[in-house]
C-alpha positions in Angstrom: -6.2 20.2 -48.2 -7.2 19.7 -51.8 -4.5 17.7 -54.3 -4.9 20.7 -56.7 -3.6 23.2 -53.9 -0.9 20.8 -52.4 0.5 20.4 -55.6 0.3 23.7 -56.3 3.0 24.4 -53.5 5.1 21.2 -54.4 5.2 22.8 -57.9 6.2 25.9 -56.5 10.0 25.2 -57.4 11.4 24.3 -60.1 12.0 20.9 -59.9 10.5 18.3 -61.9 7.5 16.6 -61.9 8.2 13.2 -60.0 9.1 10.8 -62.7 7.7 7.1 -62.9 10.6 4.2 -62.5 12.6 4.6 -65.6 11.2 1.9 -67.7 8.2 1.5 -65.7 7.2 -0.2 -63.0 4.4 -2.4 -61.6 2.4 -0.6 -59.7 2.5 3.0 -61.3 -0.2 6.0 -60.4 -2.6 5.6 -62.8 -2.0 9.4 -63.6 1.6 8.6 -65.4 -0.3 6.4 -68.2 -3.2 6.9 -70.7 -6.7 6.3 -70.1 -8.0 3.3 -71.2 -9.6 4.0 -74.2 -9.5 3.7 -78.7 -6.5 6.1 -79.6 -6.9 9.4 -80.9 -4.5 10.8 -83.7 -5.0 14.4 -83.8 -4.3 15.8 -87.1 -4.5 18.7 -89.5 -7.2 19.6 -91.4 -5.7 21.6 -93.6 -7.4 25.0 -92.7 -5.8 28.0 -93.1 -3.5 28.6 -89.4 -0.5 30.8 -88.1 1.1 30.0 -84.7 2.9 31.6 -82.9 5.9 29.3 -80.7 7.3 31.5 -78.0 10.5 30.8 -75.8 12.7 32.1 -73.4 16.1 33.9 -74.7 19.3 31.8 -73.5 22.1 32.3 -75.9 21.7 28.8 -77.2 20.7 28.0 -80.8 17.3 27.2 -80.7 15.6 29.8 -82.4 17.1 29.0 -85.2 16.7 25.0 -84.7 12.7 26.1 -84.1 12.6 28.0 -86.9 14.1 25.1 -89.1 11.3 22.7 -87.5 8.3 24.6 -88.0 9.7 25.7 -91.6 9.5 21.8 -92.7 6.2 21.6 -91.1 4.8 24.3 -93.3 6.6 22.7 -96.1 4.5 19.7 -95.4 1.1 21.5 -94.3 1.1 25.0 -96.3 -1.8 25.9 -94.8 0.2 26.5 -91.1 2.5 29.3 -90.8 5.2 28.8 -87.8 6.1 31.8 -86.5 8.6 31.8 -84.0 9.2 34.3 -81.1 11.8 34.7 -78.0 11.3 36.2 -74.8 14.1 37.9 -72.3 11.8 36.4 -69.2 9.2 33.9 -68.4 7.0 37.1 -66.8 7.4 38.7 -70.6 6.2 35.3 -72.2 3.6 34.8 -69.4 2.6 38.2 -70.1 2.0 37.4 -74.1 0.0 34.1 -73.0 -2.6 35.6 -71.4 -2.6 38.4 -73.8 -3.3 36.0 -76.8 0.0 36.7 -78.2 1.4 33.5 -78.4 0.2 29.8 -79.1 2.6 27.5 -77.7 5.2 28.7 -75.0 7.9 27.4 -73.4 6.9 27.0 -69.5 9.6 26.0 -66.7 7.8 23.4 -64.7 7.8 25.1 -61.1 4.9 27.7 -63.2 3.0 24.7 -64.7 0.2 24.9 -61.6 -0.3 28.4 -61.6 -0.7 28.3 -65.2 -2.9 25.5 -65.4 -5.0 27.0 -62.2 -5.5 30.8 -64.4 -7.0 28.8 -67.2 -3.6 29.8 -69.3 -2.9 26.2 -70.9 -4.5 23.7 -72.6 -5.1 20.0 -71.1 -3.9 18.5 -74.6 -3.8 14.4 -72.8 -6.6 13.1 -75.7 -3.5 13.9 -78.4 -0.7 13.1 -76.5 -2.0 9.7 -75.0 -3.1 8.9 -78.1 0.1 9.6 -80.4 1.6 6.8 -81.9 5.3 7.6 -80.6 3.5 8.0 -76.4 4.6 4.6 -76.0 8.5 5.0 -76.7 9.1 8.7 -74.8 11.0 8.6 -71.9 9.2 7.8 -68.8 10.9 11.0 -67.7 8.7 13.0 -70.3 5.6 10.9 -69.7 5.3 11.4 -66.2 6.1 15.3 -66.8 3.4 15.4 -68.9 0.9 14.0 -66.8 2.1 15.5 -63.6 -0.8 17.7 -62.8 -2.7 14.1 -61.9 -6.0 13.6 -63.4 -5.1 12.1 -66.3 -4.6 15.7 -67.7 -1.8 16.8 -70.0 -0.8 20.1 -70.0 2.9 20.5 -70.6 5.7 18.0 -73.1 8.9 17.9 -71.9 11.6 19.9 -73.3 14.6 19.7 -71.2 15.6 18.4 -68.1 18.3 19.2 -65.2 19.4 16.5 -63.4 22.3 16.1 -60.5 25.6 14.1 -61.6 28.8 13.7 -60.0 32.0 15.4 -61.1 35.5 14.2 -59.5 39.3 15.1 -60.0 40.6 13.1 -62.3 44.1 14.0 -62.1 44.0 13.8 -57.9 43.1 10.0 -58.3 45.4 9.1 -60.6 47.8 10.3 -58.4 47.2 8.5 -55.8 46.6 5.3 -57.6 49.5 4.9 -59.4 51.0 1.7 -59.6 47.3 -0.1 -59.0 45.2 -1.5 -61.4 42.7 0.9 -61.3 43.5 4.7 -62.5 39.9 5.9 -61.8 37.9 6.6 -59.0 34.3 5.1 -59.7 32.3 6.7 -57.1 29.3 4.6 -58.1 27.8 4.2 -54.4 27.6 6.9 -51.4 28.6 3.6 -49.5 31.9 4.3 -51.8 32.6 7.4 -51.3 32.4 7.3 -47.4 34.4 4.4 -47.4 37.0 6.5 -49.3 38.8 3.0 -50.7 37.6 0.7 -52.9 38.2 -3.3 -52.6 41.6 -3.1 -54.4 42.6 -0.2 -52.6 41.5 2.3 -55.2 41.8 5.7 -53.5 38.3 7.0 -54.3 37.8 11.1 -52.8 34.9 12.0 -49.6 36.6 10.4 -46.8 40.5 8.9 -48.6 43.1 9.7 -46.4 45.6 9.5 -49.1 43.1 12.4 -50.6 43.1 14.2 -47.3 40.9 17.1 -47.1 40.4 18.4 -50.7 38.9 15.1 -51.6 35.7 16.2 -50.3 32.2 17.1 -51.9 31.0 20.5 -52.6 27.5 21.0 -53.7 24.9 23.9 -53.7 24.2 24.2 -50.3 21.5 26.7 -50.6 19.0 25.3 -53.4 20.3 21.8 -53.7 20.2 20.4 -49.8 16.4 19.1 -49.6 17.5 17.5 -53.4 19.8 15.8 -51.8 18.3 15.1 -48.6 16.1 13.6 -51.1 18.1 11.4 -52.7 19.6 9.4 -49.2 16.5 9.0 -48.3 14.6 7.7 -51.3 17.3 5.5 -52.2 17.4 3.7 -49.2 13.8 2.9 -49.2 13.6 2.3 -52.8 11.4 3.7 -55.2 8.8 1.0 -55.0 7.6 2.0 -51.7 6.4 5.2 -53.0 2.9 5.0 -53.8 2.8 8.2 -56.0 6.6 9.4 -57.4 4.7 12.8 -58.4 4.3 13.1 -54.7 7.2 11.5 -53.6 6.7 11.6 -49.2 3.5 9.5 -49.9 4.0 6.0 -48.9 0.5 3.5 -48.2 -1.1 5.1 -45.4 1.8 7.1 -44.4 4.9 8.7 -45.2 8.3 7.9 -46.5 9.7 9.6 -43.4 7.6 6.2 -41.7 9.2 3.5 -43.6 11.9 1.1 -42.0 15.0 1.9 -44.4 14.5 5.9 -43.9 16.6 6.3 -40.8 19.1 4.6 -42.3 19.2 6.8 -45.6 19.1 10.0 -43.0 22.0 8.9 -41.3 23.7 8.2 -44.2 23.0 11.5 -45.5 24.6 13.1 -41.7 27.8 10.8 -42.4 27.8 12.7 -45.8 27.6 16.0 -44.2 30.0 15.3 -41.3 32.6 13.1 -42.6 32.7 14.0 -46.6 31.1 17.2 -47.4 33.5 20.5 -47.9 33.3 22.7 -44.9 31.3 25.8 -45.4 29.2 23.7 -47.9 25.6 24.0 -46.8 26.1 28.4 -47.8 27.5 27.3 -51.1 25.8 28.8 -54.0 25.6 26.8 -57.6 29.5 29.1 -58.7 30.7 29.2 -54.7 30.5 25.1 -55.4 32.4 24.8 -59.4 34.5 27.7 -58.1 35.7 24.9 -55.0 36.3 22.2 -57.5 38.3 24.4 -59.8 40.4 25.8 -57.5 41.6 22.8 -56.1 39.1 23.0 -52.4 37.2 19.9 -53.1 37.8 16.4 -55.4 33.7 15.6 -55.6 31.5 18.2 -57.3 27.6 17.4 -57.3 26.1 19.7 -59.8 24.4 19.4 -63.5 25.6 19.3 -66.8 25.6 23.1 -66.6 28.9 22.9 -64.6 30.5 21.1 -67.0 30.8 23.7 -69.6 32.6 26.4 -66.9 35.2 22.8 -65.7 35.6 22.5 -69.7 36.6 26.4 -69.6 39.0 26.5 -66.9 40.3 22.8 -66.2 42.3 20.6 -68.8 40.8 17.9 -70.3 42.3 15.3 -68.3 41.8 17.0 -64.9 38.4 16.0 -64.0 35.6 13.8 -65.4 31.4 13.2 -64.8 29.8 10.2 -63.3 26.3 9.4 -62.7 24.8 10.3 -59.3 25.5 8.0 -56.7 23.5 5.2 -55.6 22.2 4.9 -52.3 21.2 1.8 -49.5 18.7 0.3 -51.8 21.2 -0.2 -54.5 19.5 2.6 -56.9 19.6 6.6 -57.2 16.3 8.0 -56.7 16.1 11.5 -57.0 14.1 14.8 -58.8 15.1 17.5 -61.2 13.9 20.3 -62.6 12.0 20.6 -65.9 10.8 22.9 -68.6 8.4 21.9 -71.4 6.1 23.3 -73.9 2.5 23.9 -73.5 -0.7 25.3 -75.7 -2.4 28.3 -74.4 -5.7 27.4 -73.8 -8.0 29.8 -76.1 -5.5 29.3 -79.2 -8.0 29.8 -82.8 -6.8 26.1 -83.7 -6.0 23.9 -81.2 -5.7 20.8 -82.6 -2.9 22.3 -85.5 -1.4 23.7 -81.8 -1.3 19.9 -80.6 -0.7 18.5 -84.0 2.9 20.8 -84.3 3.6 20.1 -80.7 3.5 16.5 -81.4 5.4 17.0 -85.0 8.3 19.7 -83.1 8.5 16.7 -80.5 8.9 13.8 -82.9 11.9 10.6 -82.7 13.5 12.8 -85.5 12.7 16.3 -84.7 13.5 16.4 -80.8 16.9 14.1 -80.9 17.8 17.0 -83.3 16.9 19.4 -81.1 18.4 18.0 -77.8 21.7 17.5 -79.7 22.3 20.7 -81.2 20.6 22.6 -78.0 21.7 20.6 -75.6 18.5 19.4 -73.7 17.7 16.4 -72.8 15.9 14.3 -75.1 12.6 12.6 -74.7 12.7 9.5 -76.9 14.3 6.6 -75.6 16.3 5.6 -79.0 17.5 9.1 -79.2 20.9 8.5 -78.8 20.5 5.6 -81.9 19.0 8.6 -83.6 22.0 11.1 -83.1 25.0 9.0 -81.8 26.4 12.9 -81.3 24.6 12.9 -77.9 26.9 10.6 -76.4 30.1 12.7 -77.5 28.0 15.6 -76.0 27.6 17.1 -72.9 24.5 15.5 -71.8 26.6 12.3 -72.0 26.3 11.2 -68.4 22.5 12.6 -67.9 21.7 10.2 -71.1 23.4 7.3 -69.7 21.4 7.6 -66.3 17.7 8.0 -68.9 18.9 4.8 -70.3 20.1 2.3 -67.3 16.2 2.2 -65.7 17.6 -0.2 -63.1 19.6 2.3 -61.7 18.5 5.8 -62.1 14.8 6.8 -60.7 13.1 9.6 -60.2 10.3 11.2 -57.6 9.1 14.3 -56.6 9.1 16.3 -53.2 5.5 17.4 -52.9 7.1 20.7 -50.6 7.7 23.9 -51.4 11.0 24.7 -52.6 11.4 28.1 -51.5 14.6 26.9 -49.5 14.8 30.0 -47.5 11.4 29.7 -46.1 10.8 26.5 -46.9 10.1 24.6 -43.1 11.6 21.4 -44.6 14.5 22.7 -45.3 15.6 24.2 -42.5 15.0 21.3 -40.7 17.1 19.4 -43.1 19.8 22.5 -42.9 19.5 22.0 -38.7 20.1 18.0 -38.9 23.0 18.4 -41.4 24.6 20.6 -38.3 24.3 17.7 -35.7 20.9 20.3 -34.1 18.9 17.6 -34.0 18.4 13.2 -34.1 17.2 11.7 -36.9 13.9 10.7 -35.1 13.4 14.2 -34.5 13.5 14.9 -38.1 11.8 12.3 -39.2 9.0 13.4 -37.5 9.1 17.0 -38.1 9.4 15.8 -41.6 6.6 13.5 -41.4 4.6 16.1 -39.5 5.4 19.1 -42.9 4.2 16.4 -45.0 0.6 15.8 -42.9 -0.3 19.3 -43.8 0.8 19.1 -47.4 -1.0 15.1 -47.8 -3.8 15.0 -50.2 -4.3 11.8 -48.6 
């Protein structure tokens, strides 16, 4: 099977791209970095241009925030006219791309391949690898951006959804009153499933002085392989990955292969049996908040999105976010999903396309952005930028971008239809005690044969 069409299904979902060691690593595909090769700074010539940005509708501010952008880039090049446009669906903004309506459009990353595979969007890698600001993104946004392999570039981050841990606040105070530590710090899954920590901190999954509604809820029905995910890779580590855009690949093998990835299975089955809320695995995203609001559950795995219905309907002091917890391997390693912003391949001037794209996603222009929108930003001094973000909701997510040691990210190279999906129903099946963790392992390993484009 061709890498084209194997990625193809691995991008099926949206997830994100796997993401290179935050801060890099030794050792790296050679499609997360530049070519070798003198940098080019694409610029504008000054010819007369009008784009048009288009984006999906979500309530938020950002038309506004992109109409303020590409207003002070036509104050600086009058020749370019910014025109910005919303959509109420990707298929309506899909439709205008191929219909020459729109220049640069907002593309959630599970479309990126079928985009790129219809000839929709432009491989813009000579500008990117070449700006003068590559060097400091994120290497969340760098490996987005070259996550189609081949040293092609055909989408710049935007956002990005990541898992994080809520807990009940108010629950472990409770229970801790009187020791020296009024927290629960649920920094390890080793934590959790111990249920106490070494001075006796009551700490919900498995507490007995928590009893039952200390345990985790999470979106059983699109989050399991995520999560599945994250036992396993953070047991074997993200350096035995040989390709975290392809995250099962391992040397000449697979992950499922490796000596720590029984153990990060089984870790994952103690989760299930001993910790996890019953019922969980049928749990949609609002079946899981609505369990941790109503008092079913102390542990809430979910993104940032969750925290704005817990600020809604809990009192400040009730609950609180933590990053997600680590594994085996002393590290979380885990995937997301992703939108970014791409160049329709065809636009009358694509270098002013790439030239904005690089100016809208600049160290002053996208820490504005992320702060008043929300999102995720994709420069690694952001929050120095706008200290704002780290009174903002995205808080904990930026907190995880910034401590590289600890926070990793990879890429499942399976389709992520969970319903259909083989992988997961295998995972679903093991999580119920149907099968041993050799067994999955090597139904597992066997999914991942077919999908190799090794």
């Amino acid at each position: 099977m061709s890498r084209g069409k194997s990625w193809k299904r691995g991008w099926a979902a949206a997830l994100a791209a796997g993401l290179v060691l935050l801060g890099g690593c030794a050792g790296a595909p050679a499609e997360s970095a530049p070519p070798e090769a003198e940098p080019y700074r694409v610029q504008n010539d000054g010819r007369e241009a009008r784009l048009v940005l288009g984006f999906i509708a979500d309530g938020s501010p950002r038309a506004e925030v992109l109409a303020e952008i590409g207003e002070k880039y036509t104050a600086e090049y009058p020749h370019t006219q910014i025109a910005v446009e919303s959509f109420d669906s990707f298929a309506e903004l899909d439709s205008a791309a191929r219909q020459g309506r729109v220049d640069i459009l907002e593309v959630p990353g599970g479309r990126q391949a079928e985009l790129v595979e219809d000839g929709v969007l432009l491989d813009f890698s000579e500008a990117l690898f070449g700006w003068e600001e590559y060097a400091a993104l994120t290497p969340a946004a760098k490996m987005t951006a070259g996550s189609m392999g081949k040293g092609k570039a055909y989408l710049l981050m935007e956002d990005f959804r990541q898992l994080r841990l809520y807990y009940r606040a108010d629950w472990v105070a409770a229970y801790n009153e009187g020791l020296t530590t009024g927290q629960a710090y649920c920094n390890t899954w080793g934590q959790i499933l111990g249920g106490v920590a070494a001075d006796g901190t009551a700490i919900p999954g498995t507490s007995e002085k928590l009893g039952s509604r200390g345990k985790l809820a999470f979106a059983g029905k699109e989050e399991l392989m995520r999560l599945f995910d994250l036992f396993l890779w953070s047991a074997v580590g993200r350096d035995q990955l040989e390709d975290p855009a392809f995250g099962y690949a391992a040397g000449e093998g697979s992950v499922f292969q490796l000596e720590n990835a029984a153990a990060g299975a089984e870790q994952f089955a103690q989760m299930m049996t001993d910790a996890a809320l019953p019922g969980v695995l049928d749990f949609t995203q609002e079946q899981a908040v609505d369990a941790f609001v109503s008092g079913k559950a102390g542990l809430l795995l979910a993104g940032r999105e969750a925290a704005e219905t817990l600020a809604d309907s809990m009192a400040p002091d009730t609950w609180a976010a933590l990053p997600v917890p680590r594994g085996l391997n002393g590290t979380a390693v885990f995937s997301g999903e992703y939108t970014g912003w791409g160049i329709r391949a065809g636009t009358q001037a694509p270098e002013i396309a790439e030239h904005f794209l690089l100016f809208l996603s600049d160290s002053d222009n996208n820490p504005h952005y992320a702060v008043t929108c929300g999102t995720l930003p994709i420069h690694m001094d952001a929050g120095n930028r706008e200290p704002a973000l780290y009174n903002s909701l995205i808080a904990t997510d930026l907190g995880m971008l910034e401590h590289t040691n600890r926070y990793q990210y990879a890429q499942s190279p399976f389709e992520a239809e969970p319903a259909t999906s083989a992988a997961w129903e295998a995972v679903r099946d093991y999580a119920q005690g149907g099968c041993s963790t050799a067994e999955l392992l090597a139904a597992l390993d066997g999914l991942y044969a077919g999908e190799s484009p090794h």
